[in-house]
N, C-alpha and C positions, 0 to 999 in steps of 0.2 A: 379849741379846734377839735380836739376829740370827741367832746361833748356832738358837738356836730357833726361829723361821721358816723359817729352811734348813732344818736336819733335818724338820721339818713338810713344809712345800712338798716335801721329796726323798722323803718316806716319801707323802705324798699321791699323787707321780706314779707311784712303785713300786706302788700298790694299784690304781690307774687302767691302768698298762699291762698289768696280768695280767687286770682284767675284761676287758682290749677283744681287739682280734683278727677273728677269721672272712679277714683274708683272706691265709691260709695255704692253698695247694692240697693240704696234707695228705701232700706226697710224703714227708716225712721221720717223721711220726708215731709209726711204733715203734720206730725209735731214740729218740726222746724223750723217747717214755716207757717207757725199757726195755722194749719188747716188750708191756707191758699190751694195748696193744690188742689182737694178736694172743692173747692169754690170754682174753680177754672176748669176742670175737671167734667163739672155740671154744667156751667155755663156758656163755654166754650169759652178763646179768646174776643176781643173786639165787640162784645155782646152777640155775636150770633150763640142759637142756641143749640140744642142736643147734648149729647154725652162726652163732648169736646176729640171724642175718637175718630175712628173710620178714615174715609178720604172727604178732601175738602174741594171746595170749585178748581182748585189748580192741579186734580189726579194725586196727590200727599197725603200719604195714609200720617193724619195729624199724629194719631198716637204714637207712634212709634217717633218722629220727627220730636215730643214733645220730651221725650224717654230722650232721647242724646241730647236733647239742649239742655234738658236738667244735666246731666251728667257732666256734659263741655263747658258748656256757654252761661248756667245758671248763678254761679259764682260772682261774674261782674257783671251781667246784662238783670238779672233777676227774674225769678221762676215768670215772674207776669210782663217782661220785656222791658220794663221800664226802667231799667240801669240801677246799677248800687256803684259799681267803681268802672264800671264800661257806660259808652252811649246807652241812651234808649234807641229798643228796639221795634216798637209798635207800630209803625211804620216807615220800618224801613226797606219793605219793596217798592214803595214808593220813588224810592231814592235811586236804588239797585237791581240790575237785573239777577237771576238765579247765578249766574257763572260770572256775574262780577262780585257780591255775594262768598260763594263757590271760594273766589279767586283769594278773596280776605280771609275767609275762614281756613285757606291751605296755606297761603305766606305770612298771615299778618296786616297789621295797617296802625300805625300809631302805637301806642303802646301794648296793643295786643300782638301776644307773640303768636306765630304760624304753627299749623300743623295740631290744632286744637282739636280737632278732629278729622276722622281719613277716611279715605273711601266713602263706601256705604251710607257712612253715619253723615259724613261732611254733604253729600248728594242731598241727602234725606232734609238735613237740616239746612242746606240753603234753599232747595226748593221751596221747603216751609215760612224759609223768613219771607222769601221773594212775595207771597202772597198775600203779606200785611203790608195793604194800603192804607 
């Protein structure tokens, strides 16, 4: 029975410390992740192209939107949306409007805890997802 509560408690702290994070300054990032960022970067998401920056059809200045999801949401969703211990996110405005979105990203929803990111950055960054159809 202990034996099981350990393994629990150890695999609970393992899924807890890949949600959390944000205060990484990012200097190491594509070594991390083998160069992805760099690939997405140039690419953009979704295959549209350009320099993955500036603003996108929905007024989201991407780059900066792309800077808080790495730092919040990158952990369990993955730097390219397609989940490591969260959903995939590549189309999930599809699903979701910005402020429902919005709304997950400031309470919660399932196993992800609330309050992942605030203000600014949570604005930033649900607009952005909203826009992956």
């Amino acid at each position: 029975m202990k034996k099981q509560l350990l393994a629990v408690l150890f695999g609970s702290a393992l899924v807890l410390g890949a949600c959390g994070g944000g205060g990484d300054n990012g200097a190491d990032d594509a070594t991390e992740n083998g160069g992805e960022d760099q690939t997405e970067e140039q690419t953009g998401d979704n295959g549209d192209t350009g320099d993955g920056g500036g603003e996108t059809a929905g007024g989201v200045n991407a780059s900066e939107a792309k800077k808080y999801f790495k730092q919040s949401c990158a952990g369990c969703h993955g730097a390219d949306l397609s989940g490591n211990n969260g959903p995939n996110l590549q189309t999930i405005g599809s699903q979701y409007s910005k402020d429902q979105i919005l709304n997950i990203i400031k309470n919660g929803k399932g196993a992800m805890p609330g309050n992942m990111a605030s203000g600014e950055e949570a604005e930033t960054i649900a607009a952005w997802l909203a826009t992956k159809k």
